[in-house]
N, C-alpha and C positions, 0 to 999 in steps of 0.2 A: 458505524456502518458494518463493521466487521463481527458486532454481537458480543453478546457475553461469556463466550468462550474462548475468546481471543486472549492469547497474551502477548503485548508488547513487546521484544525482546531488545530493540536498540533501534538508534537514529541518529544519522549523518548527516547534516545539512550544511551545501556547499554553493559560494556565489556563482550565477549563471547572469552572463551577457552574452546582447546579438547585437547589430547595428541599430536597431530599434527598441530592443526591450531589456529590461533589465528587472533579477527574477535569483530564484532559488533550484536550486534541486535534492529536495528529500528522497534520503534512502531510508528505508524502514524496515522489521522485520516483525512478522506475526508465527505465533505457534497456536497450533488447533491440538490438542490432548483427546485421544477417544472417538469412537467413532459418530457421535452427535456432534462433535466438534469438526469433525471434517466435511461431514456434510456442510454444517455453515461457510468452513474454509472456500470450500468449493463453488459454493454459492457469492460468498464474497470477491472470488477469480473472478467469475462470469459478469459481475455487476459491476467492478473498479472501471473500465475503460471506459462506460457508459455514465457514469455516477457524475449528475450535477452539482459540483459542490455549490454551497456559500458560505465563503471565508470574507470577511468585509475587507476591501484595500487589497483582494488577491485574485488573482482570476488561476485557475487551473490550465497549462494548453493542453496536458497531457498524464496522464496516468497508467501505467503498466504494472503488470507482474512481472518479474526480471528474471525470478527463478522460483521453482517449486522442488520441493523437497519430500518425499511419501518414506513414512520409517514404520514396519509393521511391527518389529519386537524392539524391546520387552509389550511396550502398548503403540497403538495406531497413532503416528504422528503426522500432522502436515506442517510444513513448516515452510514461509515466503518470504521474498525478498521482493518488494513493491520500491516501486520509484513517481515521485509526481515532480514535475516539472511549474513552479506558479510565478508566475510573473505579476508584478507591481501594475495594479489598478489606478491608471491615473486620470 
């Protein structure tokens, strides 16, 4: 979703329970390099809270960006900290 200009940078994944569900919450981070890369960056902000996934056995309730990061020198960075929240498909 994020393209091939993304790079990965790390992922946290920690148990999340409610009275009814029970589920995950990933943290993640992505880096956009250059400025075709930011355009996608940006493009990828605007699409995540909207974005249907399909992960089999996981339902998504929620997808944010958490934080943004804009670095102009030495080169144009963007850099994100995304969070999904997925709960167990039963």
């Amino acid at each position: 979703m994020a393209g091939p200009d993304a790079r990965f940078v790390r992922h946290v994944e920690r148990p999340w329970t409610s009275v009814t569900f029970e589920g995950s919450r990933h943290t993640f981070g992505l880096r956009f390099e250059g400025c075709d890369a930011i355009a996608a960056g940006e493009a990828f902000i605007a699409a995540l809270p909207d974005h249907e996934f399909a992960i089999p056995g996981q339902l998504v309730a929620e997808a944010t960006v958490a934080e943004v990061d804009h670095t102009l020198a030495p080169i144009p960075v963007l850099a994100l900290r995304c969070e999904l929240l997925m709960l167990k498909d039963a």
